[in-house]
C-alpha positions as CSV (number, residue, x, y, z in Angstrom):
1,X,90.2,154.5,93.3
2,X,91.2,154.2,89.6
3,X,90.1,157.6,87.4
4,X,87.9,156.0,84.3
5,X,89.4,158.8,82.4
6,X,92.9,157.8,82.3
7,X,92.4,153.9,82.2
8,X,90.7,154.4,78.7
9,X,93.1,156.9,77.5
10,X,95.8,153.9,78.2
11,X,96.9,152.4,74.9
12,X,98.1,148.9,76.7
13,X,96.2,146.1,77.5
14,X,94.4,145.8,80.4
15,X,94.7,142.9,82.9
16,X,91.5,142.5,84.6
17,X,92.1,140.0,86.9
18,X,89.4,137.5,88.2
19,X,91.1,135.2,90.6
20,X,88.9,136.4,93.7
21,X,85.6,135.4,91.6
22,X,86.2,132.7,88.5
23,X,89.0,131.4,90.5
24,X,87.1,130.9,93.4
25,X,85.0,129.2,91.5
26,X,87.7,126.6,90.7
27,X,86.7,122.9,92.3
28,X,87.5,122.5,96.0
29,X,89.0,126.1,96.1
30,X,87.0,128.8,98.9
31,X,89.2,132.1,99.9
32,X,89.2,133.3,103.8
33,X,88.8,136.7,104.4
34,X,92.3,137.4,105.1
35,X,93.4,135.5,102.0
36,X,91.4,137.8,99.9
37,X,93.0,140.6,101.6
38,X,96.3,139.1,101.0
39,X,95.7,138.3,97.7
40,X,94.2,141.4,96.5
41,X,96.8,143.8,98.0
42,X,99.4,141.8,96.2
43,X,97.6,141.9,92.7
44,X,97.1,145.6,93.3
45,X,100.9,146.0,94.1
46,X,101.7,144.1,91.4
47,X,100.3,146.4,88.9
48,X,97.0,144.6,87.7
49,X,94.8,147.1,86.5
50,X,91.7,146.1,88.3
51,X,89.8,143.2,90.2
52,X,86.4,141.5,90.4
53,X,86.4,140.8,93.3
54,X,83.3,138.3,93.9
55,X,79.5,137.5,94.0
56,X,78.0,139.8,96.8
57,X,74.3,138.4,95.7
58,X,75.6,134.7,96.8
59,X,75.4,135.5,100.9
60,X,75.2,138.2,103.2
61,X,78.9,136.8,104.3
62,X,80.0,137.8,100.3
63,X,78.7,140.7,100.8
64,X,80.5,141.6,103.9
65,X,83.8,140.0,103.3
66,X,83.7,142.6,99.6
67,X,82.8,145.5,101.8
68,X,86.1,144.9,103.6
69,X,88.0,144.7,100.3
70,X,86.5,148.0,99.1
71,X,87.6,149.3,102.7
72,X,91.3,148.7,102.0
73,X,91.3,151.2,99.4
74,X,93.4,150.0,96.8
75,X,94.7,151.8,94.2
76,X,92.9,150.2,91.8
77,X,89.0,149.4,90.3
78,X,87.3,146.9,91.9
79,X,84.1,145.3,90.4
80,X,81.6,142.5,91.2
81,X,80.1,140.0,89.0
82,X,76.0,140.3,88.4
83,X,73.2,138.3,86.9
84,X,71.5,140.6,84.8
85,X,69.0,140.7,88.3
86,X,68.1,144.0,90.0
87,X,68.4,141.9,93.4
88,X,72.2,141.4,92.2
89,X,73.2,144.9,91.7
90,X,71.2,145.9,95.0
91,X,73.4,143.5,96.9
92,X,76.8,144.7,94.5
93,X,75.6,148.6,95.8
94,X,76.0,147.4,99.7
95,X,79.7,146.7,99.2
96,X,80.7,150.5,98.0
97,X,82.9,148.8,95.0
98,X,83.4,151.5,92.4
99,X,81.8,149.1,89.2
100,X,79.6,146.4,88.1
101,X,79.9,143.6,85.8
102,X,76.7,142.3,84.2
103,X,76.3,139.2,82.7
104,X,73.9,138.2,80.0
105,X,73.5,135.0,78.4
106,X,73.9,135.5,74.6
107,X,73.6,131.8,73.2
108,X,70.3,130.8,72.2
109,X,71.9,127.4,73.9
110,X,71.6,129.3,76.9
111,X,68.7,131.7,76.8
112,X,66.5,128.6,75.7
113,X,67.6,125.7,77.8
114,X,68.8,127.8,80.8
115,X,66.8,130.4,81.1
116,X,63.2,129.2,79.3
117,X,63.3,133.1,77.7
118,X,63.6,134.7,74.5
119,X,66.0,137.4,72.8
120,X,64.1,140.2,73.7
121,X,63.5,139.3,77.0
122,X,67.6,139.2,77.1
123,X,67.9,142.6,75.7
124,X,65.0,143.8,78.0
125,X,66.4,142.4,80.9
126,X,70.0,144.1,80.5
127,X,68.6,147.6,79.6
128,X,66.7,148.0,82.8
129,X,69.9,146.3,85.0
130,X,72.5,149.0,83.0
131,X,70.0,151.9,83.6
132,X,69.9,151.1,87.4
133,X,73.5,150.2,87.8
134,X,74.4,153.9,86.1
135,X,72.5,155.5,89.0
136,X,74.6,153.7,91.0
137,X,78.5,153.1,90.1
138,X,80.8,154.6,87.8
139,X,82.1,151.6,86.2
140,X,79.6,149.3,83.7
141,X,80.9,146.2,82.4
142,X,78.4,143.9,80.4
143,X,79.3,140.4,79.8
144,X,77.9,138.4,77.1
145,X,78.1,134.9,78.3
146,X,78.5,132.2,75.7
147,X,79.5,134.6,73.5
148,X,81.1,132.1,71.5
149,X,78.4,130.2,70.6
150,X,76.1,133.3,70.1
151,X,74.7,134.4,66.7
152,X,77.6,137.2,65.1
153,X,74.1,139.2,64.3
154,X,72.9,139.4,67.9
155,X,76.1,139.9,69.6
156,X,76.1,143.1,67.1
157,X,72.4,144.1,68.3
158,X,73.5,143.7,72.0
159,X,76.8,145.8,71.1
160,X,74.3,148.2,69.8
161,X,72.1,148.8,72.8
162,X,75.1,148.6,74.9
163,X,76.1,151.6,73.1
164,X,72.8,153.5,73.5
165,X,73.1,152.6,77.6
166,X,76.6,153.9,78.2
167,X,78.3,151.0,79.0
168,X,82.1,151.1,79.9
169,X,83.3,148.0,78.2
170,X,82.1,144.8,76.9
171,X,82.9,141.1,77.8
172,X,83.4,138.7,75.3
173,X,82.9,135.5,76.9
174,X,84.3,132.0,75.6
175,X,82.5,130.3,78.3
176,X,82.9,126.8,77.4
177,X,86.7,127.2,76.1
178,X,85.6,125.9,72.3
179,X,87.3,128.4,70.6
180,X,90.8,128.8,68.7
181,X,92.9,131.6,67.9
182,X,92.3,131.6,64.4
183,X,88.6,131.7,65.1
184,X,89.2,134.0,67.6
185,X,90.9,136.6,65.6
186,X,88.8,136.5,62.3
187,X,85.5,136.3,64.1
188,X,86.7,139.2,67.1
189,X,88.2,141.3,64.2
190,X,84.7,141.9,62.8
191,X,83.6,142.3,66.5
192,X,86.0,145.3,67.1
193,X,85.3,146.6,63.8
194,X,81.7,147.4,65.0
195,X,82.1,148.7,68.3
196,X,82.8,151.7,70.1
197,X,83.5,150.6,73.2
198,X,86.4,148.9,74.5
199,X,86.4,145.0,74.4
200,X,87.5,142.6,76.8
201,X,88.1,139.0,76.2
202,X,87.2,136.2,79.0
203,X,88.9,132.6,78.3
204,X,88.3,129.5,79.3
205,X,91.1,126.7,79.3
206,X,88.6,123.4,78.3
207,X,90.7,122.8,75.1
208,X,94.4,124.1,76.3
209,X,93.9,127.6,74.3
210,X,92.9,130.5,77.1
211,X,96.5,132.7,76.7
212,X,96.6,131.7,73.1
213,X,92.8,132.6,72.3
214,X,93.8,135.7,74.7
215,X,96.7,137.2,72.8
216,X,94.7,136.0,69.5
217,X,91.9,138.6,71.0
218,X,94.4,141.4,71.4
219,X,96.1,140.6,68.2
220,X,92.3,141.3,66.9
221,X,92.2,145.0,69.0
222,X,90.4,143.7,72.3
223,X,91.8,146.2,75.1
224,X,91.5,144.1,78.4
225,X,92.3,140.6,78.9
226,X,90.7,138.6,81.9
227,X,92.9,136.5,83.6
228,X,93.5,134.8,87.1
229,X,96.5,133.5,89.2
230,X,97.6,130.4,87.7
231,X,95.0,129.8,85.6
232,X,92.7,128.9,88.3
233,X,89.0,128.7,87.8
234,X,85.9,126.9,86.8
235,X,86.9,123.3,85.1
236,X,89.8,123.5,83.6
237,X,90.2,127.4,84.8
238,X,91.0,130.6,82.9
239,X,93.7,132.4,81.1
240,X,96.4,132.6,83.1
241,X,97.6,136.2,84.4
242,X,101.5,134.7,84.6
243,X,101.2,133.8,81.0
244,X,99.4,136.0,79.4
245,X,101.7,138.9,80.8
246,X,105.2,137.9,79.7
247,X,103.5,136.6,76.1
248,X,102.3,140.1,75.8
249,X,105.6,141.6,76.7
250,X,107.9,139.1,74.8
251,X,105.5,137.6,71.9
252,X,103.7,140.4,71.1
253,X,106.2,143.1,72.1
254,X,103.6,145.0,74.0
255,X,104.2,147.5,77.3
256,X,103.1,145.8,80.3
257,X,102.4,147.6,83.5
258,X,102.5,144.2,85.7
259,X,105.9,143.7,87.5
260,X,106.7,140.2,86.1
261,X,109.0,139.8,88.9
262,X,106.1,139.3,91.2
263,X,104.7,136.5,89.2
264,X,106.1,134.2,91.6
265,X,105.2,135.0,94.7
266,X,102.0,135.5,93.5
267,X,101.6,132.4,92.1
268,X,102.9,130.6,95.2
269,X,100.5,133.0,97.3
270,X,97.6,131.8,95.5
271,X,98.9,128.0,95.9
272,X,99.4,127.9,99.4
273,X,96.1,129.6,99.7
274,X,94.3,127.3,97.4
275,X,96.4,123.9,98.4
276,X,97.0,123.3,95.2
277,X,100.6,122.5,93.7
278,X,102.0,124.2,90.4
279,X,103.1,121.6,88.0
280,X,106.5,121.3,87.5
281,X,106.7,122.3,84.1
282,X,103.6,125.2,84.4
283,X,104.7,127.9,82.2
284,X,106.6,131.1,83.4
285,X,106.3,129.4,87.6
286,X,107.4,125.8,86.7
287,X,110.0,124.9,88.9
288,X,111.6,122.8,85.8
289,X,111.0,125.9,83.0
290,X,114.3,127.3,83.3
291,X,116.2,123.7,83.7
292,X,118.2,122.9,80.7
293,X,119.4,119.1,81.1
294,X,120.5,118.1,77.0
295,X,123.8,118.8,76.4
296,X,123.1,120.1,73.0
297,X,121.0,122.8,75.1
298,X,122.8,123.2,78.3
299,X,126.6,124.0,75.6
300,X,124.2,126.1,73.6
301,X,123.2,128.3,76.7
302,X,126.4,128.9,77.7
303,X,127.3,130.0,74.6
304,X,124.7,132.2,74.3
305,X,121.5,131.9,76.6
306,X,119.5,133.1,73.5
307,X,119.8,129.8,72.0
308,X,117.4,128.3,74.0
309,X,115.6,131.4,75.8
310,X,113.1,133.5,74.3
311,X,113.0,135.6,77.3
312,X,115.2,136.4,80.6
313,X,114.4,134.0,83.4
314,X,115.6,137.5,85.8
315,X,113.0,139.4,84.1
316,X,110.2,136.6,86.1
317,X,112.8,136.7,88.9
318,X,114.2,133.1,88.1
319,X,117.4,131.9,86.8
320,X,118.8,129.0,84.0
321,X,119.8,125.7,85.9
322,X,121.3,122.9,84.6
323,X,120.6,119.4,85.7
324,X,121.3,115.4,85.5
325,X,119.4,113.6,82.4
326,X,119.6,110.8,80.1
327,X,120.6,113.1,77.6
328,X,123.3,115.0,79.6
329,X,126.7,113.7,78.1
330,X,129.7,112.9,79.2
331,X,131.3,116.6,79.4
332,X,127.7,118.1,80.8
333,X,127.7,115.8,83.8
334,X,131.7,116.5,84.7
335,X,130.3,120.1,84.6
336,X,127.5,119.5,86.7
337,X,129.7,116.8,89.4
338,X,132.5,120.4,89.8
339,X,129.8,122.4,90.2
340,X,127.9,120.1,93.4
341,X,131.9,119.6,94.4
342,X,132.1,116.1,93.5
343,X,135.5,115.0,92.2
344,X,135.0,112.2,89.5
345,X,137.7,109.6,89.2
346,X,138.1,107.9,85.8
């Protein structure tokens, strides 16, 4: 179990990974219990710094399977996802898991057509859920779904009562992926600038922009990123823990806790599990990423691997290759032919 105290005290950013719940959410994509062992003992060794872990109120068999997670006891905070439903958090108490997350719709996209409520029925709603879950966790999280499409004025009113109730951190939600980093880091700016509690940013990939609306959010003073494996999750998935790591390490020059080296196997872990195949040219895990094949670029890397590298393929646990293309040239491809032992006669 992770102390509260020292994870706020933490100047980094926090990876909150969500690959056991958003992920699973991803199309076609249902985790055995063993894989969620699997998966979870490996993001914990990894050095993620916690993990929602699932929807206990979704079956008795959630519920369960989440009870055996919380029975591994990992070194690390695990949380479920709620609705902002007493029924939810009853079932989230079953599992023993040391925090909840609960999720309120803050659009009045959302509140309206989805729900058939009002604003104050919203705030209502979450201030008897927060009250009830603080009898029973240590951990509060409150997400404000559709947070991106949400009045400024009444995210700041929710903010406020979310205040008053104690709440650990706050969710930002871009559930529909529509934003972009400069919106992102104007518009979160003002957000941080208003709270006192510690802000976590949730993207969605719809539009190409989770890990670049995600480092936009820290660049704005959100402490905790979500993220899953590979980017998996609803649609066109989530910010990607792979990315969003080594783009904190080497863009923004920030202290990572994660083991980048790890990325890999995770990635393939989460593959295999999910029968889906990383695209060749996937950021960070691509198996093409670290293949030079220009000769401009494979003369300037041996020269100095700097040319063409903003970061050390070791450092993810890979390595620069070179390889056959149009674009080779003549002196490239007699390097290449030596290199597979093929003697080339003019």
């Amino acid at each position: 179990m992770m102390d509260k105290g020292l994870l706020e005290k933490e100047p980094r950013v926090l990876l909150c990974d969500t690959t056991l719940r958003d992920g699973e959410q991803a199309p076609g994509v249902a985790f055995g219990l063993h894989q969620k062992e699997m998966i979870a003992r490996a993001l914990a060794d990894a050095g993620v710094d916690e993990l929602e872990v699932g929807v206990p109120a979704m079956s008795w068999a959630e519920t369960r399977t989440i009870s055996q997670l919380v029975a591994l006891q990992l070194p690390i905070r695990l949380i479920t996802w709620n609705r902002a439903v007493l029924s939810d958090l009853q079932a989230s108490y079953k599992t023993g898991v040391e925090g909840v997350a609960i999720s309120i719709p803050t659009s009045d996209q959302q509140i309206k057509h989805k729900l058939k409520k009002d604003r104050a029925w919203v705030l209502d709603q979450m201030g008897q859920c927060i009250l009830n879950a603080k009898k029973e966790v240590g951990y509060i999280v409150l997400g404000l779904e559709d947070a991106s499409r949400a009045e400024f004025a009444f995210l700041v009113e929710i903010l406020s009562e979310a205040e008053k109730f104690g709440v650990d951190r706050v969710r930002f939600a871009d559930t529909t992926g529509i934003l972009e980093p400069l919106k992102v880091f104007f518009t979160l700016q003002k957000f941080v600038g208003v709270s006192n509690i510690p802000l976590e940013f949730h993207a969605h990939n719809d539009l190409g922009m989770a890990t670049a609306n995600s480092l936009a959010a820290v660049q704005a003073g959100f402490k905790a990123i979500s993220v899953t494996v590979g980017g998996i999750g609803e649609r066109a998935g989530n910010a990607a823990l792979e990315e969003v790591a080594v783009a904190l390490k080497y863009s923004l020059n920030h202290s990572v806790r994660l083991d980048l080296k790890r990325l890999n196997s995770l990635c393939l872990m989460v593959s295999l599990a999910t029968e889906r195949k990383i695209p060749r040219a996937k950021p960070i895990i691509g198996e093409d990423v670290y293949t030079h094949t220009s000769s401009i670029h494979i003369d300037g890397i041996q020269k100095d691997v700097a040319n063409y590298q903003t970061y050390p393929p070791e450092s993810v646990g890979r390595q620069h290759a070179t390889s056959f293309g149009k674009y080779s040239g003549r002196k490239s491809n007699l390097r290449l032919l030596k290199a597979k032992g093929i003697a080339y006669v003019p």
